[in-house]
N, C-alpha and C positions, 0 to 999 in steps of 0.2 A: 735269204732276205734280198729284196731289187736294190738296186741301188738307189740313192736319191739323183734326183735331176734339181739343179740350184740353177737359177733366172737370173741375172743379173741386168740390170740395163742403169745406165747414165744419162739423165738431158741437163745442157745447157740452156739459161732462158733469157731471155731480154724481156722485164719486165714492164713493157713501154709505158705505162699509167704512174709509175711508181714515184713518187715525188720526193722521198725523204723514206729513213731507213724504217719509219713505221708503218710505212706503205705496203713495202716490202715482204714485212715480219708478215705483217698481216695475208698478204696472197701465199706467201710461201708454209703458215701456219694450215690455211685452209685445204690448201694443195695436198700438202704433209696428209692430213688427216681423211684428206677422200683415197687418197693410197692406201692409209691405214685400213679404213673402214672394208677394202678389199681383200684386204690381207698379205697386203706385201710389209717389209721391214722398209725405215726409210729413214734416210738421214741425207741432212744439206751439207755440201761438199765446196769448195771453192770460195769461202765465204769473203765477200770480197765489201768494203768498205761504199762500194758503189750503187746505189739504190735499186738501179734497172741490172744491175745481175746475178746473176744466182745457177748455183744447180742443186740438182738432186739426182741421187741415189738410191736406188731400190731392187729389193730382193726379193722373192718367192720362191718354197722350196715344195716338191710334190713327189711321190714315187713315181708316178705318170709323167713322161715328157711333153706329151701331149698336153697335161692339164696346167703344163709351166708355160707353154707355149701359148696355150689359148688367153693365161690369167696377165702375162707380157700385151699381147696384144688389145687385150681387154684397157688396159692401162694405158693407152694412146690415146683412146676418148676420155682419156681425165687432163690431157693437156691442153683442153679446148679452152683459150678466155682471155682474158684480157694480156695474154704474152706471147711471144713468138717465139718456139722451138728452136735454137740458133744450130744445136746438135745435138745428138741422140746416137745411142750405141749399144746395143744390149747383147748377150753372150748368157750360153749354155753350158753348165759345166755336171759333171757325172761323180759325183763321190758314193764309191761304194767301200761303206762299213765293214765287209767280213772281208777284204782282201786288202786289210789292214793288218800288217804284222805284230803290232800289239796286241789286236784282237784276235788274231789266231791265237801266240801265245799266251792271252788270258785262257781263252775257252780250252786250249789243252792244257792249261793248269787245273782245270775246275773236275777232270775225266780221272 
């Protein structure tokens, strides 16, 4: 089995329009869900009482590194719009499944 390749990236946003916390919900609800609609995992992070800020969080996981790295990059033109990028960080990470010691010793339990 390959290993999985897991995407990880974080932005920070200044949501400059944002006037009040229902401003907010609202850009960061629609944001959320054009992430989704890509197929990344996502969740708001730093939730901070302040209308114009905000982050988010998201994931993508693929056998292909390649196909984690293109679906990361694909996800930068979802940051286009009415807020400014303040910071952004994304990172690579490699879990593989069978050089798990539990799962070794499952699978020679099963033999």
């Amino acid at each position: 089995m390959d290993p999985l390749t897991i995407g990880v990236a974080a932005v920070a946003l200044n949501l400059r329009h944002a006037r009040n916390l229902k401003d907010k919900r609202q850009i960061l609800n629609g944001l959320k869900q054009k992430l989704r609609n890509a197929g990344f995992s996502v969740s708001e992070f730093d939730v901070s009482e302040h209308p114009q800020r905000a982050g988010v969080g998201y994931s993508y996981i693929a056998a292909n590194p390649a196909q984690v790295e293109t679906a990361l990059k694909e996800a930068e033109s979802l940051f286009i719009g009415d807020w400014e990028v303040v910071r952004g960080e994304t990172d690579l990470l490699e879990f593989d499944f069978e050089k798990s010691e539990d799962v070794q010793n499952y699978w020679d339990s099963l033999l």
